[in-house]
TIMITOR-129651 format. One record per residue: y, x, z of N, C-alpha, C in turn; residue number from 1. Coordinates in Angstrom, 1 decimal, always signed. Layout:
TIMITOR-129651
<n.north: Y | n.east: X | n.up: Z | ca.north: Y | ca.east: X | ca.up: Z | c.north: Y | c.east: X | c.up: Z | i: NUM> $
...
//
This chain:
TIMITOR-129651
<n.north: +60.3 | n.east: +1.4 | n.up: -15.2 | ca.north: +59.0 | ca.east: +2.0 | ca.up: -15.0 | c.north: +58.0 | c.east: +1.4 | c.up: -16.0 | i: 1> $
<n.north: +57.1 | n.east: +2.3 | n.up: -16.3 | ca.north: +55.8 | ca.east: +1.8 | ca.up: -17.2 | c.north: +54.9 | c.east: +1.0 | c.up: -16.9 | i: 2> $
<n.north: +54.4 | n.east: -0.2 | n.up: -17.2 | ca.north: +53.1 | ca.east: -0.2 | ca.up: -16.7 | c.north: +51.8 | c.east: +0.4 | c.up: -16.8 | i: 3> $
<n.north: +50.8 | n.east: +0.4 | n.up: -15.5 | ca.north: +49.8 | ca.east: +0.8 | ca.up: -16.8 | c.north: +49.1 | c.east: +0.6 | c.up: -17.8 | i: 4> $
<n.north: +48.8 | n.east: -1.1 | n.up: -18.0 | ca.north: +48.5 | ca.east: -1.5 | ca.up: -18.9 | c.north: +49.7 | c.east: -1.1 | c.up: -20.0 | i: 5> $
<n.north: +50.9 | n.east: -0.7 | n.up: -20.0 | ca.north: +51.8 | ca.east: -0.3 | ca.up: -21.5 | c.north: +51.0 | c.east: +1.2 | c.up: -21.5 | i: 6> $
<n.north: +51.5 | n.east: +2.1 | n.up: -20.6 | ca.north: +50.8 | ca.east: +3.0 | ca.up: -21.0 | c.north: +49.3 | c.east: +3.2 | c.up: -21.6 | i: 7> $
<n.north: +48.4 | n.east: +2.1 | n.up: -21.0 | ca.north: +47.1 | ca.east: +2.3 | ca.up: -22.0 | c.north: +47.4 | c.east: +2.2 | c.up: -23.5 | i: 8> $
<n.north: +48.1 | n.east: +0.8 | n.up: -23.5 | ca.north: +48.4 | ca.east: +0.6 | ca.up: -25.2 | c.north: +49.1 | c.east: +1.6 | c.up: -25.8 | i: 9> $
<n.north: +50.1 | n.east: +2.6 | n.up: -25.3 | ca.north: +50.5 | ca.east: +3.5 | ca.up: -26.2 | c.north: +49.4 | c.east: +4.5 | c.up: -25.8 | i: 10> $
<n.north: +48.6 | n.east: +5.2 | n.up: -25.5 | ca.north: +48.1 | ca.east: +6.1 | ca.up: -25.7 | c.north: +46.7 | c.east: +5.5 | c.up: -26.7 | i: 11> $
<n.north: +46.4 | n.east: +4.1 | n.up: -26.3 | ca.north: +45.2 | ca.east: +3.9 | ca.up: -27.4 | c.north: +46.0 | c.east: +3.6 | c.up: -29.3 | i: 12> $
<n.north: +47.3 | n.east: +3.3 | n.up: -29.1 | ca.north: +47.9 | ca.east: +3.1 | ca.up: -30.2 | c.north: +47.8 | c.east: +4.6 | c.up: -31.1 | i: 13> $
<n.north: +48.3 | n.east: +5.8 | n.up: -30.1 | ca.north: +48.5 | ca.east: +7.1 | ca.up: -30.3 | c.north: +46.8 | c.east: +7.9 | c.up: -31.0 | i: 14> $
<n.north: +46.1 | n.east: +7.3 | n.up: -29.9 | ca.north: +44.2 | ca.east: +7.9 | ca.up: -30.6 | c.north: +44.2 | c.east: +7.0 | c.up: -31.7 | i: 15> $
<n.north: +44.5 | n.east: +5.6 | n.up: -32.1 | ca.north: +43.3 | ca.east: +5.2 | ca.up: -33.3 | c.north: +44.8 | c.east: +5.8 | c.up: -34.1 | i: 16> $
<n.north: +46.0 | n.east: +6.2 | n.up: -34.6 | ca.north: +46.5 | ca.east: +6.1 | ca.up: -34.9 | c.north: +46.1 | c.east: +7.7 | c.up: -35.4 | i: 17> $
<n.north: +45.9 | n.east: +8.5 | n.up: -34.7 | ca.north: +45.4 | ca.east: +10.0 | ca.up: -35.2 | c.north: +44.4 | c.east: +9.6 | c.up: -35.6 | i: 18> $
<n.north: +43.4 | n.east: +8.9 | n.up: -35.4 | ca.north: +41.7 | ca.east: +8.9 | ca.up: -35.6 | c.north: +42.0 | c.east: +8.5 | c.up: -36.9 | i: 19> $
<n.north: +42.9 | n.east: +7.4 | n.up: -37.4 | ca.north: +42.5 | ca.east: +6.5 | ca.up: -38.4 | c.north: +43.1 | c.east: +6.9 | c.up: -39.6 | i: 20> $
<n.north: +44.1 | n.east: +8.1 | n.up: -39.3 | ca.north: +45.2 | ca.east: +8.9 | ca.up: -40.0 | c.north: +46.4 | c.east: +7.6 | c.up: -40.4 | i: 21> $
<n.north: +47.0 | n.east: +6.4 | n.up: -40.3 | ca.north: +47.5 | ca.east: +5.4 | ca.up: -40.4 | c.north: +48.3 | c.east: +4.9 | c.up: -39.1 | i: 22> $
<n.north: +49.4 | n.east: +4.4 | n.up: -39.4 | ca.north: +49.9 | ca.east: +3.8 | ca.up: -38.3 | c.north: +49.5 | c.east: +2.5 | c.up: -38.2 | i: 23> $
<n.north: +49.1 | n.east: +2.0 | n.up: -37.0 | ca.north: +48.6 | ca.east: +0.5 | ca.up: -36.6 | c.north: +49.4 | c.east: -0.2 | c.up: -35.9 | i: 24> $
<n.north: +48.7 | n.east: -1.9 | n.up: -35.9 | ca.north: +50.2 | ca.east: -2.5 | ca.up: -35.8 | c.north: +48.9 | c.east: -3.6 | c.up: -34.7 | i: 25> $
<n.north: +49.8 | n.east: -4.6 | n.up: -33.9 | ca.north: +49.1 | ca.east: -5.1 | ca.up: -32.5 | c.north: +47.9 | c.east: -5.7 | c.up: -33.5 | i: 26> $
<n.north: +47.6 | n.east: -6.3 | n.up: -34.5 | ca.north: +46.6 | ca.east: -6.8 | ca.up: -35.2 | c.north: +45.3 | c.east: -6.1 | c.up: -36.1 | i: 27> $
<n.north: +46.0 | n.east: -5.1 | n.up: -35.6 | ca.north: +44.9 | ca.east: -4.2 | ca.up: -36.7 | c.north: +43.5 | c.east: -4.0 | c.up: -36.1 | i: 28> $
<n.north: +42.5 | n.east: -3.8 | n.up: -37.2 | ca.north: +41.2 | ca.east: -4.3 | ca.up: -37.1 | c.north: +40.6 | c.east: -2.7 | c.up: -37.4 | i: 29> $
<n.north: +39.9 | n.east: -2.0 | n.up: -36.4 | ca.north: +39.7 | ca.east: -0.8 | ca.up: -36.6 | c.north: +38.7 | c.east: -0.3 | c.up: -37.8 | i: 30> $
<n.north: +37.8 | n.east: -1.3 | n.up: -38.1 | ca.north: +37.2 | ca.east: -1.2 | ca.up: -39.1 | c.north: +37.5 | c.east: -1.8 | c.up: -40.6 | i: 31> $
<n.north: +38.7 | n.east: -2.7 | n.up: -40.4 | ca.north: +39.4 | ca.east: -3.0 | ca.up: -41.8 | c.north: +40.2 | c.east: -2.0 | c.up: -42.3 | i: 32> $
<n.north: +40.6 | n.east: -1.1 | n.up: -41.3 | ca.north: +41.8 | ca.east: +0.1 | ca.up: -42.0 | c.north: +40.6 | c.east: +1.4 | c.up: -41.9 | i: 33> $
<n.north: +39.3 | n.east: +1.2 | n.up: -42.1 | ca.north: +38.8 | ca.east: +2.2 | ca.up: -42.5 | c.north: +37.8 | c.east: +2.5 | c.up: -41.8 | i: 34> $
<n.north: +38.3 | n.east: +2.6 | n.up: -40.6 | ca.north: +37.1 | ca.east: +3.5 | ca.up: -39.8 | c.north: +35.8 | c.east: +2.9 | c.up: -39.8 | i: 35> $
<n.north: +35.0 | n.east: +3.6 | n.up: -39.3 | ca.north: +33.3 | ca.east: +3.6 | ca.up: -39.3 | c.north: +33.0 | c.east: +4.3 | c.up: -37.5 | i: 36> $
<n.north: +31.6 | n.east: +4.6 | n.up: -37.9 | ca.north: +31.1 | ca.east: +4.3 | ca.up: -36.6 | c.north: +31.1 | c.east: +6.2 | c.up: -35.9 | i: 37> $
<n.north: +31.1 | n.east: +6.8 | n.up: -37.5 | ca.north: +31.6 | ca.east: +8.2 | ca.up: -36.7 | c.north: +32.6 | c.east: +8.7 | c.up: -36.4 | i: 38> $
<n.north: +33.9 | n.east: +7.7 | n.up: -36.6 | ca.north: +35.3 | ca.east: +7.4 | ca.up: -36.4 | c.north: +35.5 | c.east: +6.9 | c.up: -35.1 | i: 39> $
<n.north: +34.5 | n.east: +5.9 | n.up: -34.8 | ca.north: +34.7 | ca.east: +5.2 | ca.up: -33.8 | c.north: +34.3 | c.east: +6.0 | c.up: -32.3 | i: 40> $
<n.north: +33.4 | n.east: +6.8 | n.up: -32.6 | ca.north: +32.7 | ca.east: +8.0 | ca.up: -32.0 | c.north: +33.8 | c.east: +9.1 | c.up: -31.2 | i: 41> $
<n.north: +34.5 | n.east: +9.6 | n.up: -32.1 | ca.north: +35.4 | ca.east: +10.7 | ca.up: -32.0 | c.north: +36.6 | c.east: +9.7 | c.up: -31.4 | i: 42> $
<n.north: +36.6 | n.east: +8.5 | n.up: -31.7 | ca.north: +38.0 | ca.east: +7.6 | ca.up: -31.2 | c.north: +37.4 | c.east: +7.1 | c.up: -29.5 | i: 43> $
<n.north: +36.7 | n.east: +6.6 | n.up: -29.1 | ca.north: +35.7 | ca.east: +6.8 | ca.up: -27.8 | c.north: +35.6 | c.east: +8.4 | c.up: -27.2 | i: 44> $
<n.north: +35.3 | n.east: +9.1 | n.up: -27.9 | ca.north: +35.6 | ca.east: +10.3 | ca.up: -27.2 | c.north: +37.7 | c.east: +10.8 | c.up: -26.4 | i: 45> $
<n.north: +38.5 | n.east: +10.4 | n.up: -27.4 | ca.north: +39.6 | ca.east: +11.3 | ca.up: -27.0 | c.north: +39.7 | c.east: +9.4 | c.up: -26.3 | i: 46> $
<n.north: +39.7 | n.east: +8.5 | n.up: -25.9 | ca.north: +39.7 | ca.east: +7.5 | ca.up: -24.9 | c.north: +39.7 | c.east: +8.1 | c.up: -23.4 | i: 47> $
<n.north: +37.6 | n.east: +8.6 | n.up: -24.0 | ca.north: +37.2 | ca.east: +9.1 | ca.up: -22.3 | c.north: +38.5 | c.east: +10.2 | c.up: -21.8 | i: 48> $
<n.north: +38.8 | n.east: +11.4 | n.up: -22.8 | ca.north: +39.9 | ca.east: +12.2 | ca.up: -22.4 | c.north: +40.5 | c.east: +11.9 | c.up: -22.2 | i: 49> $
<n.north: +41.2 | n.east: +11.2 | n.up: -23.0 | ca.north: +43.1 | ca.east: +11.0 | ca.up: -22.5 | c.north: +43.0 | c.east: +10.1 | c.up: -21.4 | i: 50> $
<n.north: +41.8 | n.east: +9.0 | n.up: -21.0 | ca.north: +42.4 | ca.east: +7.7 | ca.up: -19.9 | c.north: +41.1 | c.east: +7.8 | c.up: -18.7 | i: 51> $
<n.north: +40.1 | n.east: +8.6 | n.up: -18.7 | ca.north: +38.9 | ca.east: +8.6 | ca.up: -17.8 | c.north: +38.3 | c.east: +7.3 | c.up: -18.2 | i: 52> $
<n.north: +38.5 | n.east: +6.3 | n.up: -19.1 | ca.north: +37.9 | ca.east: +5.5 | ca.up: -19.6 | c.north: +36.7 | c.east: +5.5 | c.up: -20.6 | i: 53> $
<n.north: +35.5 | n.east: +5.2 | n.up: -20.0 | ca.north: +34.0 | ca.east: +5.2 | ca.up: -20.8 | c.north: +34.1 | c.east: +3.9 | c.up: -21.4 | i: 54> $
<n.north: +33.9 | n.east: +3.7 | n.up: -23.3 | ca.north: +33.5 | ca.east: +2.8 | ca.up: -24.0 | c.north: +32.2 | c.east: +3.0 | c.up: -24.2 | i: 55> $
<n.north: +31.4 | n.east: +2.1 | n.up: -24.8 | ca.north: +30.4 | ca.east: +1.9 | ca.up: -25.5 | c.north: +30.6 | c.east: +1.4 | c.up: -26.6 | i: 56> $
<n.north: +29.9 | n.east: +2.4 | n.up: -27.9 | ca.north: +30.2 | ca.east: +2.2 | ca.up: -29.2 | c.north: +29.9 | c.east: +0.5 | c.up: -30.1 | i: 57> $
<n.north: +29.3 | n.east: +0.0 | n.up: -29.4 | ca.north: +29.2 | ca.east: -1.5 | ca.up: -29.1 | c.north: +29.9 | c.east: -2.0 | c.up: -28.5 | i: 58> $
<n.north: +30.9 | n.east: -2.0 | n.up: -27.8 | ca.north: +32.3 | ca.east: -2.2 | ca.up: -27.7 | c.north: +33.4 | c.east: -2.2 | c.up: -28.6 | i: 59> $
<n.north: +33.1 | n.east: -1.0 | n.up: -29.3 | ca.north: +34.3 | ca.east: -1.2 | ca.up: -30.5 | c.north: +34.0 | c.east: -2.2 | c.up: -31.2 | i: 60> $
<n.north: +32.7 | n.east: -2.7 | n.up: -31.7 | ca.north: +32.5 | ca.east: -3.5 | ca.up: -33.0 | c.north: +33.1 | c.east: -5.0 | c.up: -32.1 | i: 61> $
<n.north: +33.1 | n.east: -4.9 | n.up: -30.8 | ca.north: +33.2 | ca.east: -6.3 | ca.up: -30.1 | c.north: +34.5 | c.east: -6.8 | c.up: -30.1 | i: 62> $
<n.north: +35.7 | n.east: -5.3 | n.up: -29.5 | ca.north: +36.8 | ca.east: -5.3 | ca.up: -29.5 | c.north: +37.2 | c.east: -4.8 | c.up: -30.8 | i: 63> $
<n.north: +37.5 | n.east: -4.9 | n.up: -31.9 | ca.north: +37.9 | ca.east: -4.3 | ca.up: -33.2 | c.north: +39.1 | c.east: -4.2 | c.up: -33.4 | i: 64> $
<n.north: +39.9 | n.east: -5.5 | n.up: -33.2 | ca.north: +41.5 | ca.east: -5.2 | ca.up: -32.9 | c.north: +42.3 | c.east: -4.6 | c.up: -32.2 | i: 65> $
<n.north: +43.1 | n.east: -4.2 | n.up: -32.0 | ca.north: +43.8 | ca.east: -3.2 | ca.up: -31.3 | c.north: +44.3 | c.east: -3.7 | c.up: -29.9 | i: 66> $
<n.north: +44.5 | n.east: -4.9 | n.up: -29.9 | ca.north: +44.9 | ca.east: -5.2 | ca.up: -28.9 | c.north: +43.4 | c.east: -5.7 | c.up: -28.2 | i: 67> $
<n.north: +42.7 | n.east: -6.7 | n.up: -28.5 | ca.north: +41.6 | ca.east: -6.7 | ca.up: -27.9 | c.north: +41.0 | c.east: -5.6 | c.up: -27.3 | i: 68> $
<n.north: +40.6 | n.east: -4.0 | n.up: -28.0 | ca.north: +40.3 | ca.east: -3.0 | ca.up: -27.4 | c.north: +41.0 | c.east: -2.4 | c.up: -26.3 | i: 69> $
<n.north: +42.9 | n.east: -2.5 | n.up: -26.3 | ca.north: +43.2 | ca.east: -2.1 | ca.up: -25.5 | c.north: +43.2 | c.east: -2.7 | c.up: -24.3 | i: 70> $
<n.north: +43.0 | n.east: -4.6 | n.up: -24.3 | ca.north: +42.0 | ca.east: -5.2 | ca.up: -22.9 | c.north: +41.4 | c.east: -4.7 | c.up: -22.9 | i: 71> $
<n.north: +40.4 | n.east: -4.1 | n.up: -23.4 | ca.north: +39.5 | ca.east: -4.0 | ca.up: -22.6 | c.north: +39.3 | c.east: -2.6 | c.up: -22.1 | i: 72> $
<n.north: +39.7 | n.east: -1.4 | n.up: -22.4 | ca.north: +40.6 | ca.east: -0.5 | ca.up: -21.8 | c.north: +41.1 | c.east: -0.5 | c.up: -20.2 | i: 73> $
<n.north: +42.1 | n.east: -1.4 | n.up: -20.5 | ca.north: +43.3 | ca.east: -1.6 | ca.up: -19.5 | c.north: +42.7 | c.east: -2.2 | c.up: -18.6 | i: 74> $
<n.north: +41.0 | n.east: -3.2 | n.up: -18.8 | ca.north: +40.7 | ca.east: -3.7 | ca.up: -17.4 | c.north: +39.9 | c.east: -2.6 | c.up: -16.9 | i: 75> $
<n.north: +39.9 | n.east: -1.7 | n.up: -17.4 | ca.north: +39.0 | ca.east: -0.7 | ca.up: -17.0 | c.north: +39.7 | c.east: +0.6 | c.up: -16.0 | i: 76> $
<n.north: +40.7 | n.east: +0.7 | n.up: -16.7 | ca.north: +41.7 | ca.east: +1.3 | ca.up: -16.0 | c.north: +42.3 | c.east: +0.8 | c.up: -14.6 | i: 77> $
<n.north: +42.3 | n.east: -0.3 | n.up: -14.8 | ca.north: +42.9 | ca.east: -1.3 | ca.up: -13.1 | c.north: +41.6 | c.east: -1.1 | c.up: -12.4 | i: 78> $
<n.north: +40.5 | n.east: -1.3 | n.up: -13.0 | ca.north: +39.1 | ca.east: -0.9 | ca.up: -12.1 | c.north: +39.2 | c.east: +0.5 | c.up: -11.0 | i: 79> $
<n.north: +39.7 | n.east: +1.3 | n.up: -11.9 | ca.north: +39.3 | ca.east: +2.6 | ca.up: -11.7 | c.north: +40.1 | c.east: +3.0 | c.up: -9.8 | i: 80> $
<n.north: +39.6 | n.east: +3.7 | n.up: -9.2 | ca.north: +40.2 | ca.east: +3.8 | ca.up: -7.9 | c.north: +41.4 | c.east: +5.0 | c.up: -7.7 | i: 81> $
//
């Protein structure tokens, strides 16, 4: 069985990984491999879609790594009822 924190991480691996056109790896820094803040926009957007998960775009700059953003994601997700 999955968890759902694994399932957050592959589907957030899956968005920045379309968003960023690049494959990412647990260390990667969203804004080192390129993206910007109208990247970060459209990558917050298919988030809210795919997980019912609301970021704030000040969130990305906070969480920039991959795995840090997907904490913070995944506590969001165990939040949710």
């Amino acid at each position: 069985m999955t968890t759902p924190a694994t399932k957050v991480h592959e589907a957030v691996v899956a968005i920045w990984t379309e968003t960023l056109g690049i494959e990412v790896t647990p260390d990667a820094d969203f804004f080192l491999l390129g993206g910007h803040s109208l990247l970060a926009t459209r990558m917050i957007a298919r988030v809210e879609q795919a997980l019912g998960v609301k970021v704030r775009l000040r969130e990305v700059f906070d969480h920039a790594t991959l795995e840090d953003f997907v904490g913070l994601v995944a506590a969001r997700t165990a939040d949710q009822p």
